[in-house]
C-alpha positions in Angstrom: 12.9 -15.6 18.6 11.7 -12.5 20.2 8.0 -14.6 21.1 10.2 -16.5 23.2 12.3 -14.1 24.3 9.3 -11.4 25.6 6.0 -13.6 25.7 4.4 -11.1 27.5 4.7 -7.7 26.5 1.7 -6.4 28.4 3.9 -7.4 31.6 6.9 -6.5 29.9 5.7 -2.9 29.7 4.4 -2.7 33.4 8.1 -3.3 34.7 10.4 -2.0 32.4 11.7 1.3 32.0 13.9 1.0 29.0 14.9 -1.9 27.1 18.3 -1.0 25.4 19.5 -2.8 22.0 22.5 -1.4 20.4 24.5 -3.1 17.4 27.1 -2.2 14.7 25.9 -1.8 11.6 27.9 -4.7 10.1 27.9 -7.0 13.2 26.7 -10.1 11.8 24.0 -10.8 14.4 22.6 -7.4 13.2 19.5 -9.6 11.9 18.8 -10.8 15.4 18.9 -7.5 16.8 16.7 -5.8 14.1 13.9 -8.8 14.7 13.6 -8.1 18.4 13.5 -4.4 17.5 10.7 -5.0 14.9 8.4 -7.0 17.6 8.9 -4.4 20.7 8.1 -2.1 18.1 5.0 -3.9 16.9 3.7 -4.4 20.8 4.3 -0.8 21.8 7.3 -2.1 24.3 9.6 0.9 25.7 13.2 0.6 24.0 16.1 1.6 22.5 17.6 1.0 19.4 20.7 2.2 18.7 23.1 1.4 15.7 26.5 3.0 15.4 29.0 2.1 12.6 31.1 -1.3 13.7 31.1 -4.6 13.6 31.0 -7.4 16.3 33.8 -6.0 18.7 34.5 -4.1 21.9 34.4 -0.8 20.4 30.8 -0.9 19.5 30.3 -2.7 23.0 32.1 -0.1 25.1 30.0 2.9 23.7 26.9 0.8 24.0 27.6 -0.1 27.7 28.9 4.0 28.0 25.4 5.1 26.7 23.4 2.5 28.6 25.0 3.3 32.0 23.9 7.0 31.6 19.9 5.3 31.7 20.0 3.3 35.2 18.9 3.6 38.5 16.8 7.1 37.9 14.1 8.4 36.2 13.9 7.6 32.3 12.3 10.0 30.2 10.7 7.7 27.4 9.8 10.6 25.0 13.5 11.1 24.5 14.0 7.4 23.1 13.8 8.4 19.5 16.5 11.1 19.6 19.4 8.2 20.7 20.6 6.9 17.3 23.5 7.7 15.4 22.7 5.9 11.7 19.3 4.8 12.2 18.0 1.3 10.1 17.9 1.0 6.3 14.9 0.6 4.9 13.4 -2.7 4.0 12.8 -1.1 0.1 16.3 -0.5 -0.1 18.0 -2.6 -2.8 20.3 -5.1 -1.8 23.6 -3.8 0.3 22.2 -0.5 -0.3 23.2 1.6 3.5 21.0 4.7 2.8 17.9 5.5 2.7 18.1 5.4 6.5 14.9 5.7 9.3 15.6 7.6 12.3 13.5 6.0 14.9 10.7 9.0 14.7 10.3 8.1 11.2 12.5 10.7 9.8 14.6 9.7 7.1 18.7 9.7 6.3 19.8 10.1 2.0 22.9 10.2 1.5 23.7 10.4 -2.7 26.9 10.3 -4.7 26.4 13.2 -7.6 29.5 14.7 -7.7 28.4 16.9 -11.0 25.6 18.3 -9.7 24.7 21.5 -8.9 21.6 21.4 -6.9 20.5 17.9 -5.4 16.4 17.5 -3.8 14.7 14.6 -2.3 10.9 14.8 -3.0 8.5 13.1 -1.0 5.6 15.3 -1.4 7.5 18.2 0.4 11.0 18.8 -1.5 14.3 19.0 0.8 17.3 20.9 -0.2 20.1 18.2 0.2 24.1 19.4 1.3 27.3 18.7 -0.7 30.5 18.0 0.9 34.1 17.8 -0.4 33.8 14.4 -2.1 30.4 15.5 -3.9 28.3 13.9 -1.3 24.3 14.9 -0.7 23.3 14.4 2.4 19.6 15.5 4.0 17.0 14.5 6.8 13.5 14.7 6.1 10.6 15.5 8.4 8.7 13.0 9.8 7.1 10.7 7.2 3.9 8.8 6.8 3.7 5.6 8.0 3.8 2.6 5.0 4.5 3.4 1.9 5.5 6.8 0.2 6.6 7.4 -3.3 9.9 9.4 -3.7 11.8 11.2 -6.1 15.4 12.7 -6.5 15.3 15.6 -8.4 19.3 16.2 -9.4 19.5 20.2 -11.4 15.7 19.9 -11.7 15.2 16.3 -13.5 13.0 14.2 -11.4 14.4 10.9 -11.2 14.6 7.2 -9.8 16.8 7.0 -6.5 19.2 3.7 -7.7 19.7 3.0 -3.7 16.1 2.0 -3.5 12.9 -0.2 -5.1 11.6 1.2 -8.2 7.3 1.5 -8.7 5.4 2.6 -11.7 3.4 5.6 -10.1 3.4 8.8 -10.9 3.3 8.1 -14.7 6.8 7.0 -14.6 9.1 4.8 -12.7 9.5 6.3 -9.0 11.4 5.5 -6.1 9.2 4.0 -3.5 10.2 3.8 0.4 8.7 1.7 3.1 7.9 3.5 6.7 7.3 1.0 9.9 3.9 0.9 10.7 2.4 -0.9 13.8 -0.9 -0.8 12.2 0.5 -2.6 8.9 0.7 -5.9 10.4 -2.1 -7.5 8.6 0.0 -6.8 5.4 3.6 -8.7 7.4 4.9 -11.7 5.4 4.1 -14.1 7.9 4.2 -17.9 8.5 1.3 -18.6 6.6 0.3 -20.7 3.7 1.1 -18.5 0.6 -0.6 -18.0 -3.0 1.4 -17.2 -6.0 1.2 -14.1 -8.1 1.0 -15.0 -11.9 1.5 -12.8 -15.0 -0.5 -13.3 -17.7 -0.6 -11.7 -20.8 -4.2 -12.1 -23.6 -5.0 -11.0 -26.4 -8.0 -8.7 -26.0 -10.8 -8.5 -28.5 -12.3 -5.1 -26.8 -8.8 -3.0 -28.0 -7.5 -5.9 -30.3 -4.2 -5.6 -28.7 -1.9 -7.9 -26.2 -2.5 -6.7 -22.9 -1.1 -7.8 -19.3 -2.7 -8.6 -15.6 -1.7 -9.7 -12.8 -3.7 -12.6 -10.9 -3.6 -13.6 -7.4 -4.7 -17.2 -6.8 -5.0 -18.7 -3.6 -2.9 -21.2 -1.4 -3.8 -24.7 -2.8 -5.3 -23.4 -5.9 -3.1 -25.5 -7.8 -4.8 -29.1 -6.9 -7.9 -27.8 -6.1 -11.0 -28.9 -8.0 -13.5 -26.1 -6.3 -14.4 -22.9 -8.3 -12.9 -20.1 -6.8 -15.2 -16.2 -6.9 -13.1 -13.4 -7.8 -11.9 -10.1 -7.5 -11.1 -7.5 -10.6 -9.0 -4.8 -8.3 -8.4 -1.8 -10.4 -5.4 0.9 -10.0 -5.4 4.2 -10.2 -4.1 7.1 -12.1 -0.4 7.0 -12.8 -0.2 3.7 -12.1 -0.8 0.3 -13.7 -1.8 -3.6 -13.4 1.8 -3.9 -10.7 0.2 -2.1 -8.5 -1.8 -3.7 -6.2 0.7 -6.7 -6.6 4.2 -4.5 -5.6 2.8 -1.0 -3.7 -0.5 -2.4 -2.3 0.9 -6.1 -0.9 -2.4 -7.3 -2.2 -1.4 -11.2 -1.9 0.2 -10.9 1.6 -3.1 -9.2 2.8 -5.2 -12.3 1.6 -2.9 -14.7 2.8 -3.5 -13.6 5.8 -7.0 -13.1 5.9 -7.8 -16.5 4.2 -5.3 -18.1 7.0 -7.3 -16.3 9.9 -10.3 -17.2 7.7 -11.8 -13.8 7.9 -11.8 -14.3 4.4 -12.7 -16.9 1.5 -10.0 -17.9 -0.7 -10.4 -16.3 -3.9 -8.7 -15.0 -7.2 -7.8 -11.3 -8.1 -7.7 -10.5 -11.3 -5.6 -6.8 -11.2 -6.4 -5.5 -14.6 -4.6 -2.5 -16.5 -6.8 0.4 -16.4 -4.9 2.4 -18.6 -7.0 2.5 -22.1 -5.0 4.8 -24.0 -7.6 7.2 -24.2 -6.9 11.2 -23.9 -8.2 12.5 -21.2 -10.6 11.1 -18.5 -14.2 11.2 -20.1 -17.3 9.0 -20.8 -15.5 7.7 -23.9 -12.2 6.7 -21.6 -14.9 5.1 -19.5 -16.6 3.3 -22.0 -13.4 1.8 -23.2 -12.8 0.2 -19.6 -16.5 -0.9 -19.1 -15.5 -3.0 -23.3 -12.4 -4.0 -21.7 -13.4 -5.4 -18.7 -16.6 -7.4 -20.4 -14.9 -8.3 -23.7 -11.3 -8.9 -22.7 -10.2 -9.2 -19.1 -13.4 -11.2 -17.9 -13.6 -14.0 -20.5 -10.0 -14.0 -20.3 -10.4 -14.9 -16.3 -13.0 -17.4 -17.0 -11.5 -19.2 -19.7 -8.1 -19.8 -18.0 -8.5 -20.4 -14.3 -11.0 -22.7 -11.9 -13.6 -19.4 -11.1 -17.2 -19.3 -10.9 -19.4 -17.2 -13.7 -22.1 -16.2 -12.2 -22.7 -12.4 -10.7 -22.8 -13.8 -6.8 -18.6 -15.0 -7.0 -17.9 -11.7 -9.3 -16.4 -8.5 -7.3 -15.1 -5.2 -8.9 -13.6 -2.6 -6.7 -10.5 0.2 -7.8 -8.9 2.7 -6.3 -8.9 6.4 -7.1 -9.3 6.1 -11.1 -10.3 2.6 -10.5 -12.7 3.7 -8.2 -14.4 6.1 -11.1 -14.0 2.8 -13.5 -16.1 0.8 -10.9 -18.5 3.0 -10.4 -18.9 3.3 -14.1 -18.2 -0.2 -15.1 -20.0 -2.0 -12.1 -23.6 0.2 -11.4 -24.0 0.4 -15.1 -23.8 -3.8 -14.6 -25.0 -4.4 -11.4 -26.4 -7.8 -12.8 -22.2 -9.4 -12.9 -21.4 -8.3 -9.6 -22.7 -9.3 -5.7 -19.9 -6.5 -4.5 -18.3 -2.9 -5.6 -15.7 -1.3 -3.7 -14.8 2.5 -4.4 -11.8 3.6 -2.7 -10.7 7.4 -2.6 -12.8 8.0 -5.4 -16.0 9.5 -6.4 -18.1 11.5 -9.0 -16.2 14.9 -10.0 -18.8 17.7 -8.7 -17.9 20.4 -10.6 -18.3 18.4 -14.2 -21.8 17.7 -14.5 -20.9 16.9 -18.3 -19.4 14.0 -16.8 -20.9 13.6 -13.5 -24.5 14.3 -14.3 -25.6 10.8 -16.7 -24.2 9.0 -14.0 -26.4 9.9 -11.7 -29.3 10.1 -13.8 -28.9 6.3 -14.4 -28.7 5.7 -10.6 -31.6 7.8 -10.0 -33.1 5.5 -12.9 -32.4 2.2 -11.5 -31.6 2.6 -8.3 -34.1 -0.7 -7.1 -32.3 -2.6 -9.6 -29.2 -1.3 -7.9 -30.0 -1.8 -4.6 -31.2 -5.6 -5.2 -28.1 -6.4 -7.0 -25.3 -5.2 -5.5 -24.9 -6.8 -1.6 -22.0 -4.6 -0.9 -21.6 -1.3 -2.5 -18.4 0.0 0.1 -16.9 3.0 -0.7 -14.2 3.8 1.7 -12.1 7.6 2.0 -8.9 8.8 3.6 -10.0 11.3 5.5 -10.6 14.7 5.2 -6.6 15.0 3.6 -7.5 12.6 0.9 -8.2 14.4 -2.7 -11.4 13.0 -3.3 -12.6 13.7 -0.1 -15.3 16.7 -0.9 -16.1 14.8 -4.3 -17.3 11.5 -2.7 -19.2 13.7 0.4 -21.0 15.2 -2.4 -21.7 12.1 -4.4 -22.9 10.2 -0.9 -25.6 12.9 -0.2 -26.6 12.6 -3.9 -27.0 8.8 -3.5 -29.1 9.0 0.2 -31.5 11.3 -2.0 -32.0 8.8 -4.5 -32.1 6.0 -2.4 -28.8 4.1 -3.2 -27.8 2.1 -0.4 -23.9 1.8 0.6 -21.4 1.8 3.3 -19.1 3.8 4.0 -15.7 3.4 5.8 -13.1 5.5 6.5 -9.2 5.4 7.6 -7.0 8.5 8.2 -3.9 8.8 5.9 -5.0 10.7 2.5 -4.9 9.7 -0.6 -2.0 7.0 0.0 -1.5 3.0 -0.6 -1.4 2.7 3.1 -5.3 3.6 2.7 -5.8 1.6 0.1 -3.9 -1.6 1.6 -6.5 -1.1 4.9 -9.4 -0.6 2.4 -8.6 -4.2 0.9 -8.2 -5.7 4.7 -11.3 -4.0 5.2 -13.5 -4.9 2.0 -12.4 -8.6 1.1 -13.8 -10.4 4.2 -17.1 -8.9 3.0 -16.8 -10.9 0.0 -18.5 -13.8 -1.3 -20.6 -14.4 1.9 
């Protein structure tokens, strides 16, 4: 394993210059290779990785020893080491066997689609790239360099924005979207790891707030299954677009706790990730209202009827992202008396619709001592200055230091992206049930 193979990679970095890995694509020992990649990656160790197309013979081996010879015995320019690739690595949200999407070692990224009928062929990842045609009806494109963790894509083939079959599919967006996963050496704490594991369960109830079947998806703990204790828990909330998969698929929710719970930063505990979506038009008080029912009537007696939790307000926590984060603040000051804890990530009260805006903070303004004894941790967290709700939640901050409301506030560069809102949930559940 590369642990035993580099122990050290402080001292590793200190005497080497380069560390060269090159492999065919289909060499059978490409796993090995891709590891050892991964962890010099991880630990910020100068190398190489170079993948070419072959397999586990001497023509992939003479070109690697061709290229490696050109390195030694003078100065190495490391800045150059992301330009030597020839097919960069597919990406770990690729479906199975699937060779492209490809990442370039910059984080750049390779398509390569088969649409021989069409006339115009785009990948959109936020920016749109024109993509080439060759003879056999081939697209082929490289992006700019892309944001680290995850990133929602589309292919838009003649106009019509749709799923890429070469990779995962996420509900986001309002619709089934390609998602793609981007190394990240800060991701770590989201890494399936050696760890005791808890399960992900979905379970669908009948709710008496909308009278209707609805679905959520609920983390439980390692050794939940035989344990007698009563466990606190989370309601984690999506947002916009999205739905109760969410936190489960794009946000790695359960990996992150296993991993906190294992370096006990965190208490073991349930999360409950409701569906958000009300069916409401529009977002208003009423769309609101229907959440705050929802939550109270259906998804919370639901939770504590079917699973070992605690039901008092000290083991409740409500956080939500984005739309989620509006829900929570609605649903979770206007009931400060279930919950110890309210996270608001990315989110905050819309300044230029006071119709909207304005009762909330009345109320605040209202009961803000009531607030501010109830809630231990009111976190609101933002993605920088790039994230969409940035101005919004400056705005709604200076109105709460006027009236008193007492919160922290976090923030972690990235925009308005899942790999914010995974970092918000490393951040926010070891405050949790303390």
């Amino acid at each position: 394993m590369p642990e035993e193979l580099l122990p050290n990679p402080e001292e590793a970095k200190k005497k080497l210059k380069l560390l060269w890995i090159s492999c065919g694509d289909n060499d059978w020992l490409i796993s090995n290779s891709k590891r050892t990649h991964e962890y010099l990656y991880k630990n910020d160790v100068p190398h190489i990785y170079y993948l070419e197309p072959g397999v586990h013979d001497f023509k992939v081996w003479k070109n690697g020893l061709y290229m490696f010879s050109q390195f030694l015995f003078k100065p190495v320019d490391q800045s150059s080491f992301a330009t030597y690739t020839i097919l960069g690595d597919q990406a770990q949200t690729n479906i199975r066997n699937a060779k492209y999407p490809r990442l370039l070692p910059d984080n750049r990224v390779v398509f390569k689609i088969k649409a021989p009928e069409a006339s115009k062929v785009q990948i959109d990842l936020g920016k749109k790239y024109d993509m080439s045609r060759d003879s056999d009806g081939l697209w082929t494109t490289t992006t700019g360099v892309i944001n680290k963790g995850f990133n929602y894509y589309s292919l838009l083939i003649d106009g019509v924005a749709v799923a890429d079959p070469a990779s995962e599919t996420f509900y986001g967006m309002g619709r089934m979207a390609s998602g793609i996963e981007i190394p990240n050496k800060e991701g770590d704490f989201y890494e399936l790891k050696m760890v005791p594991h808890g399960d992900i369960r979905i379970k669908k109830y009948f709710s008496k707030a909308t009278n209707s079947w609805r679905e959520m998806y609920v983390y439980t703990p390692p050794g939940y299954e035989n344990s007698i204790e009563k466990y606190p828990v989370l309601y984690l909330l999506h947002g916009g677009g999205e739905d109760q998969t969410g936190w489960a698929t794009q946000g790695k929710a359960n990996l992150i706790l296993d991993n906190l719970i294992a370096e006990r930063k965190a208490k073991p505990m349930i999360i409950a990730m409701l569906d958000g979506n009300m069916g409401t038009a529009g977002f208003n008080e009423n769309a609101l209202k229907a959440f705050e029912n929802e939550l109270k009537e259906g998804a919370i007696p639901f939770v504590e009827s079917n699973f070992k939790v605690a039901t008092d307000a000290k083991n409740r926590a409500l956080a939500g992202l984005s739309m989620g984060g509006l829900q929570t603040l609605y649903a979770g000051v206007k009931n400060s008396d279930m919950f110890s804890s309210i996270g608001v990530f990315s989110s905050g009260w819309w300044a230029n619709n006071d119709t909207l805006s304005g009762p909330q903070y009345e109320f605040m303004k209202n009961n803000a001592t009531v607030i501010n004894s109830n809630i231990k941790n009111f976190w609101i967290s933002m993605g920088g200055k790039e994230d969409i709700a940035y101005e919004n939640c400056k705005i709604m901050l200076s109105k709460f230091d006027q009236m008193g409301i007492k919160y922290k506030y976090s923030e972690y560069s990235g925009g308005h992206t899942w790999p914010v809102w995974r970092h918000d949930l490393f951040l926010f559940a070891p405050l949790l049930f303390n």
